[in-house]
ROMAR-467106 format. One record per residue (C-alpha): residue number from 1; residue in one letter; z, x, y. Coordinates in pm, 1 decimal, always signed. Layout:
BEGIN
<NUM 'A' <Z X Y>>;
...
//
This chain:
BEGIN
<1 'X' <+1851.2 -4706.2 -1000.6>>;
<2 'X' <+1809.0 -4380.1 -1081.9>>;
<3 'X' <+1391.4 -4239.9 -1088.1>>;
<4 'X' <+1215.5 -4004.6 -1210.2>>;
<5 'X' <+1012.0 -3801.6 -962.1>>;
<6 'X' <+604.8 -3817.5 -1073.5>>;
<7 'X' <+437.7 -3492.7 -1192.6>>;
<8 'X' <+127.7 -3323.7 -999.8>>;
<9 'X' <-11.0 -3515.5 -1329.7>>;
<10 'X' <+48.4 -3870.5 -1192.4>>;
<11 'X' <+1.0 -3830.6 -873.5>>;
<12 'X' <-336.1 -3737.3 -927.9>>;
<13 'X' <-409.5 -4009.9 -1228.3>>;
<14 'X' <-334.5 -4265.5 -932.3>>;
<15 'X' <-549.2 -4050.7 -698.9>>;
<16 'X' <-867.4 -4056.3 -941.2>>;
<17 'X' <-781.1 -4418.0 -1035.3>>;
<18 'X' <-825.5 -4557.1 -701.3>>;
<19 'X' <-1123.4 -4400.0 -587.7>>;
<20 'X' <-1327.6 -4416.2 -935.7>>;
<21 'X' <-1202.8 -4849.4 -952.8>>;
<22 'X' <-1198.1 -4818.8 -1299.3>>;
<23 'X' <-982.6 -4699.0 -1657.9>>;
<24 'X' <-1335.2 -4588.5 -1801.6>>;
<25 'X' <-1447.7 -4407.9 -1514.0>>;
<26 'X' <-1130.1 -4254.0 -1431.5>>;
<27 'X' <-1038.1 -4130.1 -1777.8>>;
<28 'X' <-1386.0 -3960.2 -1783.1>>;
<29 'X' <-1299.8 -3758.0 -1462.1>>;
<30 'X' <-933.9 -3678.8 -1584.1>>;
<31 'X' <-1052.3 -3551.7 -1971.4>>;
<32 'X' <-833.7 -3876.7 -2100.4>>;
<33 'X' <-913.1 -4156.6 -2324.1>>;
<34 'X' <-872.6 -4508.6 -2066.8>>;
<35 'X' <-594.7 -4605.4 -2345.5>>;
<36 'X' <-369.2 -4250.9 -2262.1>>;
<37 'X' <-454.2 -4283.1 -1916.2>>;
<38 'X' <-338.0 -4682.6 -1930.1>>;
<39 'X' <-29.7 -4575.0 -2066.1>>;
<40 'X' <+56.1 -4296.4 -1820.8>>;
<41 'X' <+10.5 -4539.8 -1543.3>>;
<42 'X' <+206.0 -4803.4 -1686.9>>;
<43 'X' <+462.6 -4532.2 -1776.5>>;
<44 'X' <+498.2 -4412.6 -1375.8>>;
<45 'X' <+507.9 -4797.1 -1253.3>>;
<46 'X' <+834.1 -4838.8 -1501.1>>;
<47 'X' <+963.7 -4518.4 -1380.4>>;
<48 'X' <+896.8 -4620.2 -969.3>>;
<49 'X' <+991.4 -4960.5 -1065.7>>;
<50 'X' <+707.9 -5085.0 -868.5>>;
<51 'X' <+362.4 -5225.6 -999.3>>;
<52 'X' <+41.8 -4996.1 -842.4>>;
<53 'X' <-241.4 -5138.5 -1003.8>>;
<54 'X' <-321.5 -5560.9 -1084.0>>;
<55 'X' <-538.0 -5485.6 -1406.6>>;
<56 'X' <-712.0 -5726.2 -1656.3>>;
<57 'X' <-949.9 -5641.4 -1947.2>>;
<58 'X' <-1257.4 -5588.9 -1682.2>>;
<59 'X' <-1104.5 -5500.6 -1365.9>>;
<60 'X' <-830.3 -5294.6 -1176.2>>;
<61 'X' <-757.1 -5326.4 -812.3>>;
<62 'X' <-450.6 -5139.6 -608.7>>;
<63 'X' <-157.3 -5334.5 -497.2>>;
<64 'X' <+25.1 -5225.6 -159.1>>;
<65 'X' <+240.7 -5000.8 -285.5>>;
<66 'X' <-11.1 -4875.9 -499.0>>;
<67 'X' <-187.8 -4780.3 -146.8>>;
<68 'X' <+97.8 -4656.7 -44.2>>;
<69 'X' <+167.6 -4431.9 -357.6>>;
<70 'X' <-178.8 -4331.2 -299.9>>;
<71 'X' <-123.8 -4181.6 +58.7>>;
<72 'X' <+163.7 -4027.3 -54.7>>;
<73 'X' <-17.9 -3873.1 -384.2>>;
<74 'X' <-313.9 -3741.5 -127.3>>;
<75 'X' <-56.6 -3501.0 +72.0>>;
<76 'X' <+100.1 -3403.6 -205.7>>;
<77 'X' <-188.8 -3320.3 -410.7>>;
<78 'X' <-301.5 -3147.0 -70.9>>;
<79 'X' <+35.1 -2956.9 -35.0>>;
<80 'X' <-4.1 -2858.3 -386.9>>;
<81 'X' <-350.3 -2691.8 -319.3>>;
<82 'X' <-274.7 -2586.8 -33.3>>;
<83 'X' <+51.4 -2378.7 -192.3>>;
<84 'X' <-172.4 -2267.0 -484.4>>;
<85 'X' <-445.2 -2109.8 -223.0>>;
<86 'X' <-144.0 -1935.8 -13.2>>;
<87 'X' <-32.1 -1799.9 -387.4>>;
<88 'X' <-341.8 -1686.8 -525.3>>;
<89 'X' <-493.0 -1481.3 -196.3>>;
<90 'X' <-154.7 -1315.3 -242.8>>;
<91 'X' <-200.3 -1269.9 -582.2>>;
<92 'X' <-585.9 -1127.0 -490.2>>;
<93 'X' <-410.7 -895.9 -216.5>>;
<94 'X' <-616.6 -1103.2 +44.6>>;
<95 'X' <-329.3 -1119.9 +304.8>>;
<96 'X' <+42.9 -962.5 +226.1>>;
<97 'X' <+234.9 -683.5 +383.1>>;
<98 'X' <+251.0 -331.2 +280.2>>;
<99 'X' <+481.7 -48.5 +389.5>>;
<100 'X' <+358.3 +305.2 +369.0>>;
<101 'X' <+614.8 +641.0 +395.1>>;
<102 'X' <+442.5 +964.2 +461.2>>;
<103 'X' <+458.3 +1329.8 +589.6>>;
<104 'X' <+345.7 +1351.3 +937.2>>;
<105 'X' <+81.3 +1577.3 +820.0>>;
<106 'X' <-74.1 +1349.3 +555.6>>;
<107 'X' <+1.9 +1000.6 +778.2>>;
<108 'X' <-215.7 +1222.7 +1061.6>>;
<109 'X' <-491.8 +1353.3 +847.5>>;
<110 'X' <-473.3 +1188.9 +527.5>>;
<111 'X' <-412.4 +819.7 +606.2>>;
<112 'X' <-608.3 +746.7 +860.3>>;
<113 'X' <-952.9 +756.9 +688.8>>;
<114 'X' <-792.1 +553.2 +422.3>>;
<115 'X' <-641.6 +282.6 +671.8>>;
<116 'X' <-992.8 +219.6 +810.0>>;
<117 'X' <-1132.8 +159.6 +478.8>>;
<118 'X' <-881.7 -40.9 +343.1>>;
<119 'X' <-854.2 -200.1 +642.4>>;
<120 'X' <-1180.8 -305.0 +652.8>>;
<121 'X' <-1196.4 -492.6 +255.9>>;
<122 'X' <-839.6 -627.1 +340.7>>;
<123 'X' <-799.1 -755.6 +682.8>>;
<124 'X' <-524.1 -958.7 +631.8>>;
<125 'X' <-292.8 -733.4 +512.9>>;
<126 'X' <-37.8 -597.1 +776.5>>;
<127 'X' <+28.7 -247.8 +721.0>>;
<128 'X' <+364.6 -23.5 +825.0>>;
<129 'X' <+330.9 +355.3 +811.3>>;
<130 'X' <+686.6 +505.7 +787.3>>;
<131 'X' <+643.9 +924.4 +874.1>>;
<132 'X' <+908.9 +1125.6 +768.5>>;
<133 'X' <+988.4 +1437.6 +645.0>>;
<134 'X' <+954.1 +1492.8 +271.2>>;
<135 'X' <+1336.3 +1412.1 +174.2>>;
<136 'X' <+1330.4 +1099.9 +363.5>>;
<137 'X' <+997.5 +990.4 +211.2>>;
<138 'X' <+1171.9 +993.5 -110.7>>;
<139 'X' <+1455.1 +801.9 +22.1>>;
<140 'X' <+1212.6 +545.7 +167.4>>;
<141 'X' <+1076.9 +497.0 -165.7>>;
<142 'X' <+1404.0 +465.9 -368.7>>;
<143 'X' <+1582.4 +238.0 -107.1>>;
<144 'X' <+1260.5 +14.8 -102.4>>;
<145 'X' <+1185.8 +22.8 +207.4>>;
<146 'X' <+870.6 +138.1 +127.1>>;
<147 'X' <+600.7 +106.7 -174.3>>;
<148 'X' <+471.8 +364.9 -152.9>>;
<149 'X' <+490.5 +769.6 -55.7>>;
<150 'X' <+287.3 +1051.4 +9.6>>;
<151 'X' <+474.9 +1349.7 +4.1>>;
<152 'X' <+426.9 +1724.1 -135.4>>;
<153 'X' <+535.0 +1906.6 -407.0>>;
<154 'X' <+709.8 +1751.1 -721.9>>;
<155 'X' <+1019.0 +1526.1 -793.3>>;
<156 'X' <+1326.6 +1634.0 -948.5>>;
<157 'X' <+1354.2 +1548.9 -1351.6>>;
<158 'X' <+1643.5 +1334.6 -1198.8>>;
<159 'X' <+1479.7 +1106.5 -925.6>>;
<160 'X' <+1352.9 +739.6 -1016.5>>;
<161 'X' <+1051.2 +794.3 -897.7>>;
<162 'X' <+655.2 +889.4 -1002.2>>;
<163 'X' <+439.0 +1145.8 -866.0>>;
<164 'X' <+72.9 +1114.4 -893.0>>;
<165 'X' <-94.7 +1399.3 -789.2>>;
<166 'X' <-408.8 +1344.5 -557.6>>;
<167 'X' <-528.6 +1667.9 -392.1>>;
<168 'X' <-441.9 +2024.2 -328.9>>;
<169 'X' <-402.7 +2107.2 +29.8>>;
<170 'X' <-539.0 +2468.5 +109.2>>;
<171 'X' <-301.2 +2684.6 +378.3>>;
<172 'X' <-550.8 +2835.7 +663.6>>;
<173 'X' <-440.1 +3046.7 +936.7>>;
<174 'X' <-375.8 +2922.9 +1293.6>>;
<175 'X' <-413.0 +3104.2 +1598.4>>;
<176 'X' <-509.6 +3134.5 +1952.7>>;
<177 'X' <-876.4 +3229.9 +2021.4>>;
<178 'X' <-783.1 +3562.8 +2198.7>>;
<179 'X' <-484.9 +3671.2 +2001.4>>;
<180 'X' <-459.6 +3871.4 +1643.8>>;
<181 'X' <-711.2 +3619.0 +1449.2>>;
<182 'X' <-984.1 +3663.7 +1772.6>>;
<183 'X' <-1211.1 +3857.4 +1485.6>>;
<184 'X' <-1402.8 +3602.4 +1260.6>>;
<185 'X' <-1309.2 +3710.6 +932.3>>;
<186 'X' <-1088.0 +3655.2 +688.0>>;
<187 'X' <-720.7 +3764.0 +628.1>>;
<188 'X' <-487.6 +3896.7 +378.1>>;
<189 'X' <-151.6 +3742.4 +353.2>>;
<190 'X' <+24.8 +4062.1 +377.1>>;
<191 'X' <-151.6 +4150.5 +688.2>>;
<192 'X' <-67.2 +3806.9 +836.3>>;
<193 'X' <+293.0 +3823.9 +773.7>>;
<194 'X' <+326.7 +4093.7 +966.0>>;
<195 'X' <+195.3 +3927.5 +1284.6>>;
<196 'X' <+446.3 +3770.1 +1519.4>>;
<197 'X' <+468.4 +3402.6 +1290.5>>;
<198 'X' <+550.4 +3071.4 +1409.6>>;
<199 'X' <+698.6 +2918.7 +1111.2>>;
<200 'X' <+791.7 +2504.8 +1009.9>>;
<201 'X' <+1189.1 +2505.7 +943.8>>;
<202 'X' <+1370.9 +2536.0 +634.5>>;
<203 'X' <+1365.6 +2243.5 +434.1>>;
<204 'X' <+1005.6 +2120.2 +488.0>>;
<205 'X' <+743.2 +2174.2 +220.6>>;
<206 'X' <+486.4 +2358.9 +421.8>>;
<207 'X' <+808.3 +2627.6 +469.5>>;
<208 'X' <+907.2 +2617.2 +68.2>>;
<209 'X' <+537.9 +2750.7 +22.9>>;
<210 'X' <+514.7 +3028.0 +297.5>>;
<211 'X' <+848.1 +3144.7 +140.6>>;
<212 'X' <+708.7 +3123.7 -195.9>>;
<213 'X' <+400.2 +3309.8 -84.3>>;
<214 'X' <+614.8 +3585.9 +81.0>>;
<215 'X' <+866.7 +3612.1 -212.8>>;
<216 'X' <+544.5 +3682.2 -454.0>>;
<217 'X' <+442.5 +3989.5 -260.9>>;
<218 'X' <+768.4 +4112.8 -189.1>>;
<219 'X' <+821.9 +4037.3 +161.3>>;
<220 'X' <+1127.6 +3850.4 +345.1>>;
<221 'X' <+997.2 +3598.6 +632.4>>;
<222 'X' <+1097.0 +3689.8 +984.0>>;
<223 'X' <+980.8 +3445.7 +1213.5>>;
<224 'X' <+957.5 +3501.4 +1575.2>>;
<225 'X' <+965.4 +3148.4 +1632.8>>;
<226 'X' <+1099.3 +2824.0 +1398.0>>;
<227 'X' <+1034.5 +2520.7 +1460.4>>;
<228 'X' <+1077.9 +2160.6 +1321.0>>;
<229 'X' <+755.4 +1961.5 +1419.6>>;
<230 'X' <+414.7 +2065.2 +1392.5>>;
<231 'X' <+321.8 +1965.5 +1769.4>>;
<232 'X' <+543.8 +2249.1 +1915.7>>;
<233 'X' <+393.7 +2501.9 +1612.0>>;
<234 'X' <+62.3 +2406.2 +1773.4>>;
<235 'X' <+182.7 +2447.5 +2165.3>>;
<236 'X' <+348.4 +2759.6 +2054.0>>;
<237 'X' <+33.5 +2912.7 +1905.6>>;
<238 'X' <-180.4 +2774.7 +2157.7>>;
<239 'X' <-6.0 +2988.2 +2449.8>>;
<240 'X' <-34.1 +3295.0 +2200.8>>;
<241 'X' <+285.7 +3314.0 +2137.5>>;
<242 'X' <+216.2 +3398.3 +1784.1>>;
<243 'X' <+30.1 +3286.8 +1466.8>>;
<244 'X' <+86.2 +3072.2 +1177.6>>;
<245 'X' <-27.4 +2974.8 +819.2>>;
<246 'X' <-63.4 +2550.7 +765.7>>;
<247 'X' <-204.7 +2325.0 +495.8>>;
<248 'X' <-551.8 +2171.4 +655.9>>;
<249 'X' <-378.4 +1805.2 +630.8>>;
<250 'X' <-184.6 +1899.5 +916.7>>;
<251 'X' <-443.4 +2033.4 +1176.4>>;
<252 'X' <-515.2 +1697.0 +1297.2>>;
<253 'X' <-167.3 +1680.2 +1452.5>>;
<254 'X' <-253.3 +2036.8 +1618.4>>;
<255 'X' <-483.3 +2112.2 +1943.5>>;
<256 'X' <-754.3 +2271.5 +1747.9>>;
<257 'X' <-996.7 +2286.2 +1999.6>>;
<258 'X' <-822.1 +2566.7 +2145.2>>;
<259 'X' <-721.3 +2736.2 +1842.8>>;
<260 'X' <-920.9 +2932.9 +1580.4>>;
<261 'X' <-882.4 +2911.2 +1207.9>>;
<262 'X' <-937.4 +3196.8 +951.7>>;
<263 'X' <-943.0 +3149.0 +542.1>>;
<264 'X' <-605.4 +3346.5 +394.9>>;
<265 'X' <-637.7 +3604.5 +121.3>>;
<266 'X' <-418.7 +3656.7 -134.3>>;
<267 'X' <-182.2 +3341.7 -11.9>>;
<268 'X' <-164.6 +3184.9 -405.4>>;
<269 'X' <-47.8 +2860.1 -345.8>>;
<270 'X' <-157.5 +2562.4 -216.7>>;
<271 'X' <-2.9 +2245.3 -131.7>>;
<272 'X' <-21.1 +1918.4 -383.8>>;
<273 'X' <-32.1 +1579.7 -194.1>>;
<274 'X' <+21.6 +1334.4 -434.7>>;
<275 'X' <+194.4 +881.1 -450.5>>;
<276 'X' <+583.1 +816.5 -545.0>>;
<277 'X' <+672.3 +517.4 -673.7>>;
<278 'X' <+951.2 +379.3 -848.4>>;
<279 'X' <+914.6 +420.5 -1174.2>>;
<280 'X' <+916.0 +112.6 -1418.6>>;
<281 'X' <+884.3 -176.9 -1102.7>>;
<282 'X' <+590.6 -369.1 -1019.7>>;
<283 'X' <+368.7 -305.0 -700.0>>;
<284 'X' <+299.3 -583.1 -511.8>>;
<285 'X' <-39.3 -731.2 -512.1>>;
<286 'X' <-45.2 -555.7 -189.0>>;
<287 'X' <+24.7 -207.5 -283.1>>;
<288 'X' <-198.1 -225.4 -629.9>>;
<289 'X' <-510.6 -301.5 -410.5>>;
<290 'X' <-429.8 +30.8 -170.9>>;
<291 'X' <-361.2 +212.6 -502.0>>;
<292 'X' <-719.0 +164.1 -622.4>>;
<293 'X' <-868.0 +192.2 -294.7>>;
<294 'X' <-700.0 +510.0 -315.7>>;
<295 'X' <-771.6 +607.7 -659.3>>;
<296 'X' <-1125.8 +512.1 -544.5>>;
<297 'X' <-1162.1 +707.4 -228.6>>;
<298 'X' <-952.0 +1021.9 -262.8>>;
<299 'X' <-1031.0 +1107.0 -648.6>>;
<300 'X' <-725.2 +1363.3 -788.9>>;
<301 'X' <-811.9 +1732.0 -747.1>>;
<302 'X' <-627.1 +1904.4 -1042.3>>;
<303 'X' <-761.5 +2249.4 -956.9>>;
<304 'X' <-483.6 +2465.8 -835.3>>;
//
């Protein structure tokens, strides 16, 4: 004979039923009159095709399979709570995963502050930080494999994605502590340029500014050196092998103890660190709660 699997509903009318030993007492705890909960009972036994409950006008006592019925309603109501727990700490960002793309210079001196914090009101969350140049951030973000981006600049009218702004990174320049910066002071962009430079490669966005910067006083970028990753910039400089201009993000990933750092004149740009995410898709529960922390922590800087 076909049956009709019981709801959470009936499962826990039985439940209630057999521990309060009474219609009265159990339609009290369940917010029924005893005549709808009589009726849902005697509905589920017709659907089970088995009698759960011996019943006259005064008393109700379980049969065996209504013992039985009730073991099986405690697990289920049990799985059921259980399920709803595991649903709502995810909805409540209380465990979760979260993946994280980022510019080596932000996921060096940006992120980590913000991971400890985070960190410490979400434990349970596991965290993947993707670093990548500023291209492949983007890509990151589109393909979804990850939530969320910090990256420089702004996106193309033509990319799925949306930039919120959250600071502006100032350039400072980077030298070693006997070379052309050994005098305290600070130093005019034209001046610096003309120093033997140690520049990031084409394509990155610390690069698109120091062109940018050149281009608005009239002066073509010849490098001495060009490199791809900030760690060699930093080695380079460090055996005075020249100097170079950087956003202050990205001096964590540098040996600044042994380098010197001197405010630029006249450079009139700086760098704008700001979220991607696709535009018009949810965040996970996940990613919302490290968006506030964020919007928390690190207000936006709109000043240029």
């Amino acid at each position: 004979m076909e049956r009709t699997n019981p709801s959470l509903a009936d499962f826990n009318a039985v439940l209630v039923l057999l521990r309060c030993g009474s219609f009265r007492a159990a339609a009290e705890v369940l917010a029924l009159s005893p005549s709808a909960l009589s009726r849902q009972i005697t509905g589920l036994e017709a659907r089970l095709g088995a009698r759960l409950f011996d019943r006259d006008t005064r008393n109700v006592s379980p049969t065996a399979s209504g013992l039985a019925f009730g073991r099986v309603a405690e697990r289920m109501i049990n799985t059921a709570e259980d399920g709803m727990a595991e649903f709502e700490a995810h909805l409540s960002a209380r465990n979760g995963r979260l993946t994280i793309a980022g510019l080596p210079s932000v996921t060096a001196g940006l992120l980590p502050g913000l991971l400890r914090s985070f960190s410490a009101e979400h434990p349970d969350i596991d965290l993947r930080i993707v670093d990548a140049l500023s291209g492949s951030v983007i890509e990151a973000v589109e393909a979804g494999v990850a939530e969320i981006g910090f990256t420089a600049g702004t996106l193309s009218a033509r990319s799925r994605l949306t930039f919120q702004p959250l600071m502006d990174d100032r350039f400072v320049a980077v030298g070693a502590p006997d070379g052309p910066l050994r005098a305290a002071r600070d130093y005019g962009w034209e001046e610096l340029v003309e120093m033997p430079f140690i520049a990031m490669a084409q394509g990155t966005s610390v690069r698109e500014l120091i062109d940018g910067a050149c281009l608005r006083i009239g002066h073509t970028l010849a490098p001495r050196f060009e490199v791809a990753h900030l760690a060699t910039a930093g080695a380079l400089v460090a055996e005075g092998l020249g100097i170079t201009a950087l956003p202050t993000l990205t001096l964590p990933v540098l040996r600044t103890e042994a380098l010197v750092q001197r405010e630029i004149i006249g450079f009139g740009a700086r760098r704008r660190i700001g979220l991607v995410r696709r535009s018009g898709q949810s965040l996970s529960p996940s990613a919302q709660a490290f968006l506030s922390h964020v919007r928390r922590v690190l207000p936006a800087q709109r000043s240029a």
